[in-house]
PyMOL Python script that loads the backbone (N, CA, C, O; Angstrom):
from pymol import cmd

cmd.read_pdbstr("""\
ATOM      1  N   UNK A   1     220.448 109.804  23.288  1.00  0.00           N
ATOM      2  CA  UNK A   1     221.668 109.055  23.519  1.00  0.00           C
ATOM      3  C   UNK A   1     222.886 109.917  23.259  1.00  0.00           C
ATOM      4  O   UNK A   1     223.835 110.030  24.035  1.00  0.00           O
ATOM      5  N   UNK A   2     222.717 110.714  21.689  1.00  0.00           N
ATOM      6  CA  UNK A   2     224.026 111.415  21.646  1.00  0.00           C
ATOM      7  C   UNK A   2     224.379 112.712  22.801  1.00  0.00           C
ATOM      8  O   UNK A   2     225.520 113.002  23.160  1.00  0.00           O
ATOM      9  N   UNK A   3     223.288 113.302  23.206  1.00  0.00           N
ATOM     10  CA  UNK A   3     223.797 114.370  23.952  1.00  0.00           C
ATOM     11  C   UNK A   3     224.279 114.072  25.112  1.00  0.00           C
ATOM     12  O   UNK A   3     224.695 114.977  25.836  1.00  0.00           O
ATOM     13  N   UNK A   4     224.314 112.798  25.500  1.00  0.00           N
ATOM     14  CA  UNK A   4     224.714 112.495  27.293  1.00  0.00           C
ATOM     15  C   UNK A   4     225.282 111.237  26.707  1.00  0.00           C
ATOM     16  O   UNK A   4     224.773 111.463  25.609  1.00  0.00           O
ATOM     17  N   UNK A   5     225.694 110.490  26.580  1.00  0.00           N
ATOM     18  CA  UNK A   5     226.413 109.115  26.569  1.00  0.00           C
ATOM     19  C   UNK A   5     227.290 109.064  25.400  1.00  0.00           C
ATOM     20  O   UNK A   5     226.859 109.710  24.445  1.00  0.00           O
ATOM     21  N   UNK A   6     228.574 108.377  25.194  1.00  0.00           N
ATOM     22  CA  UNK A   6     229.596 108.213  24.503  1.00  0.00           C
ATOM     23  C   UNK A   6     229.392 106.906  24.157  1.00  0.00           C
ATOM     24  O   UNK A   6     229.506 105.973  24.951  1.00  0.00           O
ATOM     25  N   UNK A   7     229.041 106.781  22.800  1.00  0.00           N
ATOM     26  CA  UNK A   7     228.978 104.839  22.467  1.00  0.00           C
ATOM     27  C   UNK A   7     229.768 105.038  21.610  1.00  0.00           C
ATOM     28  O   UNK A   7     229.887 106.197  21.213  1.00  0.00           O
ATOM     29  N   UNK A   8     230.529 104.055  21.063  1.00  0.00           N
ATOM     30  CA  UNK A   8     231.483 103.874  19.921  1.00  0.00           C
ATOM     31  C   UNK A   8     230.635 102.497  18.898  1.00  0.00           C
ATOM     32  O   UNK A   8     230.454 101.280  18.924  1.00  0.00           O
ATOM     33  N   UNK A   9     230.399 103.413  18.269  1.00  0.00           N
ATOM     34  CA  UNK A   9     229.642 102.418  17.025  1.00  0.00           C
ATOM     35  C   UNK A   9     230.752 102.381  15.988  1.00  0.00           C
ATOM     36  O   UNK A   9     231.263 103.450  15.655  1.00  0.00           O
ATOM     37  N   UNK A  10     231.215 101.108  15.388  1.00  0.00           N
ATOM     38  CA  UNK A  10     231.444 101.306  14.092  1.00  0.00           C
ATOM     39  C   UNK A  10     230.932 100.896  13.052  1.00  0.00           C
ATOM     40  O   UNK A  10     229.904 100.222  13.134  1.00  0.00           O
ATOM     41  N   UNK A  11     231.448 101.159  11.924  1.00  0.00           N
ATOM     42  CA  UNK A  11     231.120 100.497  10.173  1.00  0.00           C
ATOM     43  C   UNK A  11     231.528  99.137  10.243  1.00  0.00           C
ATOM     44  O   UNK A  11     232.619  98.763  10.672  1.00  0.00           O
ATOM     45  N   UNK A  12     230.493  98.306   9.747  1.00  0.00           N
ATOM     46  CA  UNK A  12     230.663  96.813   9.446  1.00  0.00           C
ATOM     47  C   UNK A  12     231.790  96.762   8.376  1.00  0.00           C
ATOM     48  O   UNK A  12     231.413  97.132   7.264  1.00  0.00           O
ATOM     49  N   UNK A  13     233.166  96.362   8.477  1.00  0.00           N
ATOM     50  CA  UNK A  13     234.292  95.958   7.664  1.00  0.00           C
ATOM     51  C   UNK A  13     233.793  95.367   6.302  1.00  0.00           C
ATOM     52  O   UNK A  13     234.558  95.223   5.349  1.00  0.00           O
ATOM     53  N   UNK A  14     232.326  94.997   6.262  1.00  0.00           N
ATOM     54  CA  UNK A  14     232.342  94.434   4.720  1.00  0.00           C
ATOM     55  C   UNK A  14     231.274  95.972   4.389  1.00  0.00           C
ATOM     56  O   UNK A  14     230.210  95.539   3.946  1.00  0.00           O
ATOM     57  N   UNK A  15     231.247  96.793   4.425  1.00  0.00           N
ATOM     58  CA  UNK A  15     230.646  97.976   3.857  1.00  0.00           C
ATOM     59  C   UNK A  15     231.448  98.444   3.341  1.00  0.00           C
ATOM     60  O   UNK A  15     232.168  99.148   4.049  1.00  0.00           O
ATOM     61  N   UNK A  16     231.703  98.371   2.261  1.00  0.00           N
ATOM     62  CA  UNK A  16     232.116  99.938   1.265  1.00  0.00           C
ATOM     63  C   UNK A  16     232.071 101.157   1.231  1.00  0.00           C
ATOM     64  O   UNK A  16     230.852 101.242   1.085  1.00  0.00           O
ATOM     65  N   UNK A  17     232.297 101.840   1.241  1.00  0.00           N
ATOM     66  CA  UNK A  17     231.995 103.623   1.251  1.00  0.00           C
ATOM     67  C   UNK A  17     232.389 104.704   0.039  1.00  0.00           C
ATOM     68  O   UNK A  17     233.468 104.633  -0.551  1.00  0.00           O
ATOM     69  N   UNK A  18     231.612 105.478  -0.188  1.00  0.00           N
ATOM     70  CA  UNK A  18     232.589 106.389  -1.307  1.00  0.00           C
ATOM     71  C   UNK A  18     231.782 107.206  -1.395  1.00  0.00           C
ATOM     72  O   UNK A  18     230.674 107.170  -1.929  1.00  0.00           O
ATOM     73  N   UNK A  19     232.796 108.751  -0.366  1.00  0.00           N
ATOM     74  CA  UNK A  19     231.701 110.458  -0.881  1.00  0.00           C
ATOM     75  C   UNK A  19     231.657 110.554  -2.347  1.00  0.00           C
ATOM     76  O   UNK A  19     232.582 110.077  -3.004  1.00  0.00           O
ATOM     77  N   UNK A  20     230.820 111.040  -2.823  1.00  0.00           N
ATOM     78  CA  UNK A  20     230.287 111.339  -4.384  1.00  0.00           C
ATOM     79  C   UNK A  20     229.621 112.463  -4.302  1.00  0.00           C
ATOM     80  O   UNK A  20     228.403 112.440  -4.478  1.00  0.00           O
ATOM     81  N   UNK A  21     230.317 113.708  -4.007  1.00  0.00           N
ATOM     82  CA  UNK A  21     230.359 114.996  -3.651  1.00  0.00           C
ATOM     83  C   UNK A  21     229.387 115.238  -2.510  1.00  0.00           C
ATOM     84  O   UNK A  21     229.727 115.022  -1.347  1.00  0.00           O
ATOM     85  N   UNK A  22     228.356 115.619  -2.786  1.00  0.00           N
ATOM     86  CA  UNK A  22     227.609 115.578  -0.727  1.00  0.00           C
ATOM     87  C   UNK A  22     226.892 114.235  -0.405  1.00  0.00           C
ATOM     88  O   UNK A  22     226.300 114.039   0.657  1.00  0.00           O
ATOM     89  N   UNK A  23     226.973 113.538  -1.180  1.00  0.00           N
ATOM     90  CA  UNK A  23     226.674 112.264  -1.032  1.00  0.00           C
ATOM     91  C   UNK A  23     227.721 111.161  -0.266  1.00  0.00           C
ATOM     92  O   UNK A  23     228.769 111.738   0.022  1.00  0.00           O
ATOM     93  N   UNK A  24     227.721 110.386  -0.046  1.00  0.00           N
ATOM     94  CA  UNK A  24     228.306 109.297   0.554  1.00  0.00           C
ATOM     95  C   UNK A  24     227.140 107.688   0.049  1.00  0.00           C
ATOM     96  O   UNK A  24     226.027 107.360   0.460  1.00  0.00           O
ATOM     97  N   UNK A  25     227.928 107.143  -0.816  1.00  0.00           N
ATOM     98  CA  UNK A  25     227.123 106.016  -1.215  1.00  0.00           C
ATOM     99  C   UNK A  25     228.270 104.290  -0.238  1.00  0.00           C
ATOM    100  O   UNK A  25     229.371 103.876   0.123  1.00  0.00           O
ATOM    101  N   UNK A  26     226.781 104.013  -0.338  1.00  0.00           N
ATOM    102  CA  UNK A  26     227.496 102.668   0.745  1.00  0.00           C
ATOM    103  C   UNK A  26     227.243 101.518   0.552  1.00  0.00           C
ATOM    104  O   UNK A  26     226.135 101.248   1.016  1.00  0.00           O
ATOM    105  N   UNK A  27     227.941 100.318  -0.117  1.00  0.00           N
ATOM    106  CA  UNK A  27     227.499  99.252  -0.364  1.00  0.00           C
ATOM    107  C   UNK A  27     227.834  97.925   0.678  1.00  0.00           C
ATOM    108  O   UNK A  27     228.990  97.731   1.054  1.00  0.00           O
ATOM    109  N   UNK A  28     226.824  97.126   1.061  1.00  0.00           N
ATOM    110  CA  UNK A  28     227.126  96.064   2.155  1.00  0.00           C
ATOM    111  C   UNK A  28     227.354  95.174   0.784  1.00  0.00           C
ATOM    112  O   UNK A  28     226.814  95.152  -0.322  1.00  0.00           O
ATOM    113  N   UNK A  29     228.679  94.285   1.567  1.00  0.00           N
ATOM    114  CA  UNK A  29     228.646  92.879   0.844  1.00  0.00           C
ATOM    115  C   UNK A  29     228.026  91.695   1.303  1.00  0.00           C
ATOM    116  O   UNK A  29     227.852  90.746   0.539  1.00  0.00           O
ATOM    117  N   UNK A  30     227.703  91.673   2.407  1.00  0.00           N
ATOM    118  CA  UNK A  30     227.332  90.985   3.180  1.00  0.00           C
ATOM    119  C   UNK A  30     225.858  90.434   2.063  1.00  0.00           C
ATOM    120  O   UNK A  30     225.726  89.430   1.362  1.00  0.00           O
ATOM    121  N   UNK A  31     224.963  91.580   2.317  1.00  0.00           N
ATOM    122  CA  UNK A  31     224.197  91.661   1.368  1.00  0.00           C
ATOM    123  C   UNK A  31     223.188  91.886  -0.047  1.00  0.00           C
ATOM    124  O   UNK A  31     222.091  91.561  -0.502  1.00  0.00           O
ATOM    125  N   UNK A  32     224.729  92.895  -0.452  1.00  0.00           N
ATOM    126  CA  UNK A  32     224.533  93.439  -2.144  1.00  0.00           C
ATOM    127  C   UNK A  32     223.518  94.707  -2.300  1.00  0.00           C
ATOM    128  O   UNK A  32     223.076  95.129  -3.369  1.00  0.00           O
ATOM    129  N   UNK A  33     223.304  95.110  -1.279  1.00  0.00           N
ATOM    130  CA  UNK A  33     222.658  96.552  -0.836  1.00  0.00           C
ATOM    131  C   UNK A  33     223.218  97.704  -1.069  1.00  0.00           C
ATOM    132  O   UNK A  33     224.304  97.883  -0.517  1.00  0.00           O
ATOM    133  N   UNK A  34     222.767  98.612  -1.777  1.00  0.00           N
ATOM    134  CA  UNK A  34     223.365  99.906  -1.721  1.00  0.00           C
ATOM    135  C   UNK A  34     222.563 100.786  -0.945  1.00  0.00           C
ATOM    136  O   UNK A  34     221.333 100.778  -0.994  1.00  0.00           O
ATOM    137  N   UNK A  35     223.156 101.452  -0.316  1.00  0.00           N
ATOM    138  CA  UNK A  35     222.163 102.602   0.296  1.00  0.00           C
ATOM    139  C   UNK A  35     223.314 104.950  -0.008  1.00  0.00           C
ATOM    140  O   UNK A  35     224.464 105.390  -0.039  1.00  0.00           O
ATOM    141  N   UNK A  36     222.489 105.259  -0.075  1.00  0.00           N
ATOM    142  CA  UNK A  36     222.567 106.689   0.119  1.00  0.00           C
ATOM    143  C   UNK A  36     222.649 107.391   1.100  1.00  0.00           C
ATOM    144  O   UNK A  36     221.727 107.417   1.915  1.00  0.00           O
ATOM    145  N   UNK A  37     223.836 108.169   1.265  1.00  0.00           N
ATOM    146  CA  UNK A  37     223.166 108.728   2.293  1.00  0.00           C
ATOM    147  C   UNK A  37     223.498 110.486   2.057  1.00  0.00           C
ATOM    148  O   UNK A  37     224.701 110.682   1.885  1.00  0.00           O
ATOM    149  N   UNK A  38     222.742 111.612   2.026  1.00  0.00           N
ATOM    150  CA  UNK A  38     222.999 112.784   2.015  1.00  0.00           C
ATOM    151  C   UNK A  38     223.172 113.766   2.768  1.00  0.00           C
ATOM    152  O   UNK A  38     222.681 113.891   3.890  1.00  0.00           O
ATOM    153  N   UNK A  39     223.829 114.478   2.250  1.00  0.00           N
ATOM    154  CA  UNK A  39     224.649 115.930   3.450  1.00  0.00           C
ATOM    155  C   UNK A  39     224.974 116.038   5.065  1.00  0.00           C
ATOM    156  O   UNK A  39     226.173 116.060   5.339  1.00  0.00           O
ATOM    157  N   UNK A  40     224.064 116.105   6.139  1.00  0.00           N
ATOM    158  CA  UNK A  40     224.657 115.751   7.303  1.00  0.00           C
ATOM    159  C   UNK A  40     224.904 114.144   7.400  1.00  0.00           C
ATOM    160  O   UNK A  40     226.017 113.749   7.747  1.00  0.00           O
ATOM    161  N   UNK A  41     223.861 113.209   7.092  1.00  0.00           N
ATOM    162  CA  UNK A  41     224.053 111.608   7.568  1.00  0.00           C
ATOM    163  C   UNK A  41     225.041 111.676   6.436  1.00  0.00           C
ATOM    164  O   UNK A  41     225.795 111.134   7.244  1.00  0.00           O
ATOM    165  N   UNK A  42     225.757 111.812   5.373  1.00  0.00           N
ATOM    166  CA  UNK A  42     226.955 111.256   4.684  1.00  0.00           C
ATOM    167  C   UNK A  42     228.150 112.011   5.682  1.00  0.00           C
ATOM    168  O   UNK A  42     229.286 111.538   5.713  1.00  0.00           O
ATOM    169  N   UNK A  43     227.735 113.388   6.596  1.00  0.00           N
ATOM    170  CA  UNK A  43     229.483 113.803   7.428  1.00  0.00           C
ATOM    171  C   UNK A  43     228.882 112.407   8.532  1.00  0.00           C
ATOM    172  O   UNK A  43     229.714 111.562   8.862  1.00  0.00           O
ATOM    173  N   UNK A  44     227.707 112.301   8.933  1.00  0.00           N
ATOM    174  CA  UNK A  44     227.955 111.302  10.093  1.00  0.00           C
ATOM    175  C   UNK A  44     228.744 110.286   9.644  1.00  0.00           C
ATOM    176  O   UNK A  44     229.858 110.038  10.105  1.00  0.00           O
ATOM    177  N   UNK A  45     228.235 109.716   8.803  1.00  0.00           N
ATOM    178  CA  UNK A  45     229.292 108.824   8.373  1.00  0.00           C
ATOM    179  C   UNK A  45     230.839 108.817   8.414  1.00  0.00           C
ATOM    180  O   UNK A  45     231.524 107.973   8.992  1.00  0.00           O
ATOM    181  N   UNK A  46     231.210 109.707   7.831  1.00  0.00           N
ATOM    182  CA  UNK A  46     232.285 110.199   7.788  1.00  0.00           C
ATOM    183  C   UNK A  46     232.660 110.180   8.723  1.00  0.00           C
ATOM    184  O   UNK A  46     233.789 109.731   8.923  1.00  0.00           O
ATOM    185  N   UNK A  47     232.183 110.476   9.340  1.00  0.00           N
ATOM    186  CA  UNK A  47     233.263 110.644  11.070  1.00  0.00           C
ATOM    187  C   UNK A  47     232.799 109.635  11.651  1.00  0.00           C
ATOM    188  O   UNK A  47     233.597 109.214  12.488  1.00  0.00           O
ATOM    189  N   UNK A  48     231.825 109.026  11.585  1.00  0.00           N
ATOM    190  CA  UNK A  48     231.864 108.014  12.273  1.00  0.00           C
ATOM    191  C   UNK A  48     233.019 106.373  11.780  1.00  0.00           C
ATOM    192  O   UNK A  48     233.384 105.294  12.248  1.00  0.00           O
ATOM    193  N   UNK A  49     233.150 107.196  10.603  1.00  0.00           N
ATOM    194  CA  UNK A  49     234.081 105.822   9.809  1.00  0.00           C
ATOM    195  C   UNK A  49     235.624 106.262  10.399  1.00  0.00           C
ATOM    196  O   UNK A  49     236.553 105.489  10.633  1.00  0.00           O
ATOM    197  N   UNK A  50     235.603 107.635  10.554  1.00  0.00           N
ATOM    198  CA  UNK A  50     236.918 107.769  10.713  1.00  0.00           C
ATOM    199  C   UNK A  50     237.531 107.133  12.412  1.00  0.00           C
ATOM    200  O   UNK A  50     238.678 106.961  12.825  1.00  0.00           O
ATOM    201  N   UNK A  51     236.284 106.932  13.016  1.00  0.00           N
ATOM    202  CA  UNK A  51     236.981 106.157  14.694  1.00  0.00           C
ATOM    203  C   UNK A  51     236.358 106.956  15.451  1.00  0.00           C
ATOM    204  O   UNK A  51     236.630 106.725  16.629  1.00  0.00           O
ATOM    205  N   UNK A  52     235.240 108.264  15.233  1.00  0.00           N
ATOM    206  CA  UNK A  52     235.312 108.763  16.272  1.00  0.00           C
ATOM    207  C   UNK A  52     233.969 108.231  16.764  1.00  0.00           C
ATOM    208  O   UNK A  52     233.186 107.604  16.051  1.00  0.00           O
ATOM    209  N   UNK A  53     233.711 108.638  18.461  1.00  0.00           N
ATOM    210  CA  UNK A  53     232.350 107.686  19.008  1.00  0.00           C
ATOM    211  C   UNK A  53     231.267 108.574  19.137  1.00  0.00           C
ATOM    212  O   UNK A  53     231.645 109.586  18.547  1.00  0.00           O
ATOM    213  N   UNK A  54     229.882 108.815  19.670  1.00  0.00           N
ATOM    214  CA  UNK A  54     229.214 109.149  19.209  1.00  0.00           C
ATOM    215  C   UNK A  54     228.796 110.561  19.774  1.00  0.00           C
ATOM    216  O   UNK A  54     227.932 111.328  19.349  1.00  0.00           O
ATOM    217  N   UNK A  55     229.683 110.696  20.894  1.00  0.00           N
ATOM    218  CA  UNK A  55     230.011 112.012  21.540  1.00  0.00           C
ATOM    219  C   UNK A  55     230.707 112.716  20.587  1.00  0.00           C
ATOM    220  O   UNK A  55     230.104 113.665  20.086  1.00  0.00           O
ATOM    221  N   UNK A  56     232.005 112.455  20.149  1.00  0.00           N
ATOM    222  CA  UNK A  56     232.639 113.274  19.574  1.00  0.00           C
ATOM    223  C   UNK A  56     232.214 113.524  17.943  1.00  0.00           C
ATOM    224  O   UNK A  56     232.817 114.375  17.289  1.00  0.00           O
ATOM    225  N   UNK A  57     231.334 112.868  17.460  1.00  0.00           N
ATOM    226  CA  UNK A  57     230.690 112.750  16.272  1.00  0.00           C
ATOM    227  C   UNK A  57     229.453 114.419  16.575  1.00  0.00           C
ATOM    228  O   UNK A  57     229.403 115.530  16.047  1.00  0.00           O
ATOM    229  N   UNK A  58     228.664 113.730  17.675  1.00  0.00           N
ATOM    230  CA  UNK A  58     227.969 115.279  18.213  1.00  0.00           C
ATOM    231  C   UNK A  58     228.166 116.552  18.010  1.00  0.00           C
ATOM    232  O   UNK A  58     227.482 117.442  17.506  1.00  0.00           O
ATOM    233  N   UNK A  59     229.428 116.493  18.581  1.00  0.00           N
ATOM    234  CA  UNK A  59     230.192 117.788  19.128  1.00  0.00           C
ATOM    235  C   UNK A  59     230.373 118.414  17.905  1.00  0.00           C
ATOM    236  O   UNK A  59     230.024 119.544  17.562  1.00  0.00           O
ATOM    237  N   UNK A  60     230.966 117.541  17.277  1.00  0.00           N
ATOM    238  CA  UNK A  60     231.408 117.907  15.368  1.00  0.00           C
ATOM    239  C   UNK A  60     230.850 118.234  14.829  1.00  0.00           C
ATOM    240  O   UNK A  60     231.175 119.284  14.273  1.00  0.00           O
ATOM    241  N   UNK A  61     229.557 117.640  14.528  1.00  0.00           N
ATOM    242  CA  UNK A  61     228.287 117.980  13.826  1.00  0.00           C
ATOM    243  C   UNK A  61     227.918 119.425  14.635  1.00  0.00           C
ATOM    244  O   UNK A  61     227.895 120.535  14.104  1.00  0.00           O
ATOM    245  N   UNK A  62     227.622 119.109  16.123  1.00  0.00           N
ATOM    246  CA  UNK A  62     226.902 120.828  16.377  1.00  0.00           C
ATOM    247  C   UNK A  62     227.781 121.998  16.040  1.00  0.00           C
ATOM    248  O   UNK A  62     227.259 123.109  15.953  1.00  0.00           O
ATOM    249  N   UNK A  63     229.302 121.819  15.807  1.00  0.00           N
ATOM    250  CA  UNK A  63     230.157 122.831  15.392  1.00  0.00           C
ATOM    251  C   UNK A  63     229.647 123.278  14.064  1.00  0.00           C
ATOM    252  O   UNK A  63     229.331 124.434  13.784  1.00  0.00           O
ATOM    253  N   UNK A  64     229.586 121.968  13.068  1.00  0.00           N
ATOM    254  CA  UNK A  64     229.798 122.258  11.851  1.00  0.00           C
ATOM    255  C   UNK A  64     228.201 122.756  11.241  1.00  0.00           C
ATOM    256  O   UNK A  64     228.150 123.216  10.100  1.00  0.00           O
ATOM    257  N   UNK A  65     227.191 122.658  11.900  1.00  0.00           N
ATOM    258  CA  UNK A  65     225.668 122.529  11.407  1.00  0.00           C
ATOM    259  C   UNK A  65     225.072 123.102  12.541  1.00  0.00           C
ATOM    260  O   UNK A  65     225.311 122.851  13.722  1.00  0.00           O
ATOM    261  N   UNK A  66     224.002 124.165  11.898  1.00  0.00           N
ATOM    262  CA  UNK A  66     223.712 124.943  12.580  1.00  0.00           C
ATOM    263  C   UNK A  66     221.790 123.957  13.265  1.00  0.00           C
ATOM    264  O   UNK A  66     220.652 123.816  12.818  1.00  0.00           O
ATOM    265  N   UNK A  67     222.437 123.629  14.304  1.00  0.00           N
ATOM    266  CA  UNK A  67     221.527 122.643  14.965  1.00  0.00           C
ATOM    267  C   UNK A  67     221.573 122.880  16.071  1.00  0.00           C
ATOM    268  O   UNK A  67     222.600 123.152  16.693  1.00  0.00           O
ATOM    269  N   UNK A  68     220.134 122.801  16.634  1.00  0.00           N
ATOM    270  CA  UNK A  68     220.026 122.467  17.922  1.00  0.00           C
ATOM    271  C   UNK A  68     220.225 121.102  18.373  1.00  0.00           C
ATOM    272  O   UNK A  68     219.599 120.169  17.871  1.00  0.00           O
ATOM    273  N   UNK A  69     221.352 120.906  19.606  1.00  0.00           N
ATOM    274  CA  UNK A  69     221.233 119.819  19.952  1.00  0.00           C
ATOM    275  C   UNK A  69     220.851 118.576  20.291  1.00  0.00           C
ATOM    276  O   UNK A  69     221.462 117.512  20.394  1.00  0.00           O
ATOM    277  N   UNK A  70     219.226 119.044  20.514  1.00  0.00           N
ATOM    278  CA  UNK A  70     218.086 117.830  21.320  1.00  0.00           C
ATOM    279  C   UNK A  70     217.593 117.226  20.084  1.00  0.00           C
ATOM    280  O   UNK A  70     217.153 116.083  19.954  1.00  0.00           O
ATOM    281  N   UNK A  71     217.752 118.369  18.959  1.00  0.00           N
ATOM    282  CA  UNK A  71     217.406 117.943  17.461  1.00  0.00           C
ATOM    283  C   UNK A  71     217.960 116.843  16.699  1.00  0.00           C
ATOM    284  O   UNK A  71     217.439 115.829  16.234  1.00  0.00           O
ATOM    285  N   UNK A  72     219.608 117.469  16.680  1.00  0.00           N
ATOM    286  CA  UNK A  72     220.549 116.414  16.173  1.00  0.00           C
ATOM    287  C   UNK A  72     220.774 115.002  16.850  1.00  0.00           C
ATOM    288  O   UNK A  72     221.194 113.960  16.348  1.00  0.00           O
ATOM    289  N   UNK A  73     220.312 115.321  18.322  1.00  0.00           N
ATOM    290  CA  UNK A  73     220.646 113.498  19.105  1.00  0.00           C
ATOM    291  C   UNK A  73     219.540 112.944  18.877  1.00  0.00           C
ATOM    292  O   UNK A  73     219.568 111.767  19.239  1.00  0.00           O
ATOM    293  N   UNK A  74     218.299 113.344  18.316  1.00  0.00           N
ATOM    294  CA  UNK A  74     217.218 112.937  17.956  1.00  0.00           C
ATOM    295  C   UNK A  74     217.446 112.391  16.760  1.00  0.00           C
ATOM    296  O   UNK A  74     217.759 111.213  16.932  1.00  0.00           O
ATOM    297  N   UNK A  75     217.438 112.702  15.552  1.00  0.00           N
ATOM    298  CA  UNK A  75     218.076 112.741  14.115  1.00  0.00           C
ATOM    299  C   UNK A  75     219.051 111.525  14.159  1.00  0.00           C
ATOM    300  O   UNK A  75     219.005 110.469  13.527  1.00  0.00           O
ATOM    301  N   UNK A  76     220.142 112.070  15.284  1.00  0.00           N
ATOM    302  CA  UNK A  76     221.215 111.191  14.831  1.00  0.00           C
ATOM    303  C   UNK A  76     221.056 109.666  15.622  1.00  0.00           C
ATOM    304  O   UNK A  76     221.602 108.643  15.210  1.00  0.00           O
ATOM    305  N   UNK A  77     220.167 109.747  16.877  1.00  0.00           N
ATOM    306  CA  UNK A  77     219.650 108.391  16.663  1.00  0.00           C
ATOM    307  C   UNK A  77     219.046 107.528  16.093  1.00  0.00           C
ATOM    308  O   UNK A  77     219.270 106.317  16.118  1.00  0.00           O
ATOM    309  N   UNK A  78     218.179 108.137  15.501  1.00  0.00           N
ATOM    310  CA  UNK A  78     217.368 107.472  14.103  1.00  0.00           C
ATOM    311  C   UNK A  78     217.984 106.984  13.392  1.00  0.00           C
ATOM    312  O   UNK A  78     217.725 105.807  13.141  1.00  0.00           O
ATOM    313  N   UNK A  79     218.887 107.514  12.847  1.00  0.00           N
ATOM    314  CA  UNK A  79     220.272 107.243  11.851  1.00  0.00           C
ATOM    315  C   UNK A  79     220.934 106.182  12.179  1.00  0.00           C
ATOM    316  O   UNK A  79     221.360 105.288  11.448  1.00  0.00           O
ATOM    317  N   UNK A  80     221.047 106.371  13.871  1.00  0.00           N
ATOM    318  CA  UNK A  80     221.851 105.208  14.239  1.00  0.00           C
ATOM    319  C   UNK A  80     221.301 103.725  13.909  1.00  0.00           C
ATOM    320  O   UNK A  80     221.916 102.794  13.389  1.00  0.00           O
ATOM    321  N   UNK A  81     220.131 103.768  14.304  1.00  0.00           N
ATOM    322  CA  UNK A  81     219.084 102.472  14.010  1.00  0.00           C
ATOM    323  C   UNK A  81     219.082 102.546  12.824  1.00  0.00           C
ATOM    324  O   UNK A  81     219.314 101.409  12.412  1.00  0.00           O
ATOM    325  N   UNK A  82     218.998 103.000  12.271  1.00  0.00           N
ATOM    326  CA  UNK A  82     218.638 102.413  10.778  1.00  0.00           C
ATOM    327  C   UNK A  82     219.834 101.941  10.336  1.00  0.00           C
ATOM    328  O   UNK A  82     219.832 100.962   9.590  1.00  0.00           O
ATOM    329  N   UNK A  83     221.234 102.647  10.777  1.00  0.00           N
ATOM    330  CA  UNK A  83     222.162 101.626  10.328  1.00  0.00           C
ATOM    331  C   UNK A  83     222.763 100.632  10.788  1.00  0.00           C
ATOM    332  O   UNK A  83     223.822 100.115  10.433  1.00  0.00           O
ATOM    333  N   UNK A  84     221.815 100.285  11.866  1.00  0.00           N
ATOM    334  CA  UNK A  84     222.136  99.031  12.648  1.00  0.00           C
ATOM    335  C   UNK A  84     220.940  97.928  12.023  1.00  0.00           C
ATOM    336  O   UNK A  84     221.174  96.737  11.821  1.00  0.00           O
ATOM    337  N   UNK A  85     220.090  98.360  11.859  1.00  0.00           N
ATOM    338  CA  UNK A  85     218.982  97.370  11.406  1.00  0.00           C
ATOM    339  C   UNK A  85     219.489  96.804   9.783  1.00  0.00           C
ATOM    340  O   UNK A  85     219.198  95.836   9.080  1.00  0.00           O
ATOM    341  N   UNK A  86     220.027  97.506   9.708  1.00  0.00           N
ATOM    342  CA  UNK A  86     220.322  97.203   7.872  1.00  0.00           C
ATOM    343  C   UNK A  86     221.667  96.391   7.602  1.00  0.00           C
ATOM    344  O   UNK A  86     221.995  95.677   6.654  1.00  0.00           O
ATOM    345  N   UNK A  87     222.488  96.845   9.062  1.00  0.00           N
ATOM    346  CA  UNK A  87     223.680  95.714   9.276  1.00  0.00           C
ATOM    347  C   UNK A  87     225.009  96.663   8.893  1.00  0.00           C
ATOM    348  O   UNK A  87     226.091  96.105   9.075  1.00  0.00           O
ATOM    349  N   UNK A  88     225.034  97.601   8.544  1.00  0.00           N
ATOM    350  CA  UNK A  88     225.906  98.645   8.340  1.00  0.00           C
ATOM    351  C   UNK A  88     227.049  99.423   9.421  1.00  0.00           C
ATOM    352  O   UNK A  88     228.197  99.846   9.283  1.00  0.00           O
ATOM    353  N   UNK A  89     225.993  99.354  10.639  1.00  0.00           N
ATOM    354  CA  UNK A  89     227.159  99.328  11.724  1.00  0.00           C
ATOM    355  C   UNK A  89     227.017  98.058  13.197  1.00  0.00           C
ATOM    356  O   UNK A  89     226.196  97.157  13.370  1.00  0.00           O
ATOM    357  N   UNK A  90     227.959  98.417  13.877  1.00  0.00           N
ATOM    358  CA  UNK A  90     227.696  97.595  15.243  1.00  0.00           C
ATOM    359  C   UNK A  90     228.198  98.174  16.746  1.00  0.00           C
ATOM    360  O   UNK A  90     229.202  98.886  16.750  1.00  0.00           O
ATOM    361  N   UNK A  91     227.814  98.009  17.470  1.00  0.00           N
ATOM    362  CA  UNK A  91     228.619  98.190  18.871  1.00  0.00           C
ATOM    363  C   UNK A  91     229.586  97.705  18.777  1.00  0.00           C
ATOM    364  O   UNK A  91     229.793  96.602  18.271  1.00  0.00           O
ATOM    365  N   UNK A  92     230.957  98.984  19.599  1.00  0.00           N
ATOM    366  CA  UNK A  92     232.082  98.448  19.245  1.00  0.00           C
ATOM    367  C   UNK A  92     232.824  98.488  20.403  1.00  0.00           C
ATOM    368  O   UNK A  92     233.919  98.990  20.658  1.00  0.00           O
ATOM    369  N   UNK A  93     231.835  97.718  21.217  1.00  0.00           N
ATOM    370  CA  UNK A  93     232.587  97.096  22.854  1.00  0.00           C
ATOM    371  C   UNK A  93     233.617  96.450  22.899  1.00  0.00           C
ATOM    372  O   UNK A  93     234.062  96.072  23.983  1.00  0.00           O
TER     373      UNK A  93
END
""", "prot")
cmd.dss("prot")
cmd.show_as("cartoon", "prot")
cmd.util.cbc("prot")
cmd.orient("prot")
């Protein structure tokens, strides 16, 4: 998905966030969940909190991390689901 299509996912407004040095810890209120997330999935985060969509989240990451691409849209879809299943983000049609 990430290497060819532009989706704009965002962070569910009742999630919390806070880097805690390469960490990024995240609490839903929705449901009193904390979750972790470390070193690349805490920059996804990051940029994904900051507005950007999932192209330009890509691009960022392959600059900043020495990744092969087919790798990271692999990776970073996984990521994506899991933070959709857990309620953390949503389509932001």
């Amino acid at each position: 998905m990430l290497a060819k299509d532009s989706v704009h996912m965002k962070p569910n407004p009742n999630v919390l966030f806070k880097r805690l040095g390469e960490e990024m810890v995240l609490f839903n209120l929705d449901t009193d969940h904390f979750y972790e997330l470390n070193g690349p999935a805490a920059r996804f985060w990051e940029l994904l909190s900051a507005g950007h969509d999932t192209a330009e989240v890509s691009e960022r990451m392959l600059d900043e991390y020495e990744v092969d691409r087919d790798q990271l849209a692999s990776e970073a879809d996984a990521l994506l689901a899991s933070l959709q299943q857990e309620g953390l983000v949503s389509s932001g049609e």
